[in-house]
KOLROKOL-828222 format. One record per residue (C-alpha): residue number from 1; x, y, z; residue in three letters. Coordinates in Angstrom, 3 decimals, decimal comma, m for minus. Layout:
% KOLROKOL-828222
+-----+----------+----------+----------+-----+
!   k !       xx !       yy !       zz !   r !
+-----+----------+----------+----------+-----+
! NUM !        X !        Y !        Z ! ala !
...
+-----+----------+----------+----------+-----+
END
This chain:
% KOLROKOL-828222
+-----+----------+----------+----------+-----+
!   k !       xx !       yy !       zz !   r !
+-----+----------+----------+----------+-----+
!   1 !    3,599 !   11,999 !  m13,293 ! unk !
!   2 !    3,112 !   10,608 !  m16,495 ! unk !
!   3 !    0,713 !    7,434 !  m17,147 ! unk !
!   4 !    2,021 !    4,248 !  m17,368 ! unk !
!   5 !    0,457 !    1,960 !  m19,157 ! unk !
!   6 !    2,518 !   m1,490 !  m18,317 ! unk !
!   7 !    0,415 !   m4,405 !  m17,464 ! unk !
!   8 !    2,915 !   m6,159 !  m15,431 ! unk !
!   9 !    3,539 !   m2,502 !  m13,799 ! unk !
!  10 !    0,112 !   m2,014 !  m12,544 ! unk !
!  11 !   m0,357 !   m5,379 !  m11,933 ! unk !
!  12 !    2,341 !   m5,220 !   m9,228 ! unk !
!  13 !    0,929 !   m1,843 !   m8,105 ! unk !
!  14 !   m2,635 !   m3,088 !   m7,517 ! unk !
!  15 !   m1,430 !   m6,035 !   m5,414 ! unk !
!  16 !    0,936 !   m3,649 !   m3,318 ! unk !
!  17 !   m2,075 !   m1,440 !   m3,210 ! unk !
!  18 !   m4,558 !   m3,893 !   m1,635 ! unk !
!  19 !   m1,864 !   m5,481 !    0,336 ! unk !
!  20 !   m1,150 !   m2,067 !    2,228 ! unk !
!  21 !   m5,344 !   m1,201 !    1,843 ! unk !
!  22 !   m4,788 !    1,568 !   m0,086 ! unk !
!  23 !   m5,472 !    3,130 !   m3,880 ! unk !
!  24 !   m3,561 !    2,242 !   m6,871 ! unk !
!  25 !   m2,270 !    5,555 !   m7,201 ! unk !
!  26 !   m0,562 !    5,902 !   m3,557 ! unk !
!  27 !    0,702 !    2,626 !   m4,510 ! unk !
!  28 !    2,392 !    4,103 !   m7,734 ! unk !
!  29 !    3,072 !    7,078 !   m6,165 ! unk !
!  30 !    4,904 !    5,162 !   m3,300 ! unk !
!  31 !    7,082 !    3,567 !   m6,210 ! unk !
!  32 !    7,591 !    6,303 !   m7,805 ! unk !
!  33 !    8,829 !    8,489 !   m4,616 ! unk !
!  34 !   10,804 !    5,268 !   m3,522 ! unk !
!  35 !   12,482 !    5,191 !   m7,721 ! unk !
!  36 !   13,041 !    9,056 !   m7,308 ! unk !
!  37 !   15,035 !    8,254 !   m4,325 ! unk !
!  38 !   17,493 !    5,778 !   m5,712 ! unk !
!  39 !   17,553 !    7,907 !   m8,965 ! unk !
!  40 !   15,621 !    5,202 !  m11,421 ! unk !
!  41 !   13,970 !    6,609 !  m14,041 ! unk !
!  42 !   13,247 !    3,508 !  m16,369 ! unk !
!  43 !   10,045 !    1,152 !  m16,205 ! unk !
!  44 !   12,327 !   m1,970 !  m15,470 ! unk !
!  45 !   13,951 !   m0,639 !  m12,040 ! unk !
!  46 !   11,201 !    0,961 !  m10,909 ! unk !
!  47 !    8,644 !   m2,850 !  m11,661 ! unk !
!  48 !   11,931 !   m4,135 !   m9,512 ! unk !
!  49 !   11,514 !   m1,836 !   m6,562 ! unk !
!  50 !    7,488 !   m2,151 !   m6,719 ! unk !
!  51 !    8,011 !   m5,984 !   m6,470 ! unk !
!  52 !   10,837 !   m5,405 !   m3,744 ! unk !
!  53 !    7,658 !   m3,313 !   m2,152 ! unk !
!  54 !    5,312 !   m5,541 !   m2,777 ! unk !
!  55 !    7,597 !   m8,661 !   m1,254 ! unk !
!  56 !    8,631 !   m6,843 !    2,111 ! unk !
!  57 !    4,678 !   m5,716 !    2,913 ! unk !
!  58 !    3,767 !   m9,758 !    2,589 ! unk !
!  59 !    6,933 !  m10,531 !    4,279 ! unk !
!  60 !    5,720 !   m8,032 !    6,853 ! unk !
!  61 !    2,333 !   m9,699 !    7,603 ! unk !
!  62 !    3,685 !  m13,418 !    7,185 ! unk !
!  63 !    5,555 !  m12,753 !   10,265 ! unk !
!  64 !    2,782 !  m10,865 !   11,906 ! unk !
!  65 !   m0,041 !  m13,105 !   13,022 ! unk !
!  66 !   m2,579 !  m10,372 !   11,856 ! unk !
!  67 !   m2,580 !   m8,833 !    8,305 ! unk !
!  68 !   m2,227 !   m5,175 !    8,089 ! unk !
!  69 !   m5,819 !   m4,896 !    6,293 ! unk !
!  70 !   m7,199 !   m6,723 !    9,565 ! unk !
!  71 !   m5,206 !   m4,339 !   11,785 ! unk !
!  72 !   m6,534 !   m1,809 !   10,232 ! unk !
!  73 !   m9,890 !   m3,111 !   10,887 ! unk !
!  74 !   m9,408 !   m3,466 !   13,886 ! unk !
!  75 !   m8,960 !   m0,074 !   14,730 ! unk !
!  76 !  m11,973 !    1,642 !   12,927 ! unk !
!  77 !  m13,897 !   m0,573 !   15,261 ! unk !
!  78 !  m15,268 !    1,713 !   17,734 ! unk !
!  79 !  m14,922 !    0,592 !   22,001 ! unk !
!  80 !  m18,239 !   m0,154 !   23,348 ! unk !
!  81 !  m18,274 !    2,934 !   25,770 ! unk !
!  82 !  m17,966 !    5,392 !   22,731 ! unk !
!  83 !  m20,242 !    3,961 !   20,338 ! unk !
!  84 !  m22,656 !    6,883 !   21,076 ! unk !
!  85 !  m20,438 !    9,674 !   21,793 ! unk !
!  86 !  m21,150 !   12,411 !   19,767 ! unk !
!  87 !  m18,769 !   15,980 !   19,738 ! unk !
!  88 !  m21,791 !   18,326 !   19,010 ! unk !
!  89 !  m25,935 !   18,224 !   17,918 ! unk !
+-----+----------+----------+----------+-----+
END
């Protein structure tokens, strides 16, 4: 995948990317898989479908009462009765 080197591009990609709690580059590479799909190959249609991204993940935790980065939080917290569980020494 070639770089680039749009502002308003990665700009859209680094909000997607810390909206979902991930790196930039899932975040482009989620574009980019999502562009490949519809068969866009240009910068313009794929900054559309990064924004249309973008807009349905903050849709997605407006109508949850919990953000996804919380959520995700939430789950890497450990229950009390395995805090000290261990596999092997």
């Amino acid at each position: 995948m070639p770089l680039i080197e749009d502002h308003h591009y990665l700009k859209i990609c680094a909000q997607l990317a810390s909206s979902l709690s991930i790196s930039i580059s899932a975040a482009r590479r989620k574009v980019e898989v999502a562009a490949a799909k519809e068969g866009k190959k240009d910068l313009q249609s794929r900054k559309e479908i990064a924004q249309k991204i973008l807009d349905k993940t903050l849709n997605e935790d407006q109508k949850q009462s919990v953000s996804t980065s919380a959520s995700f939080d939430h789950l890497l917290k450990a229950l009390k009765e395995e805090e000290n569980f261990m596999l092997e020494d």
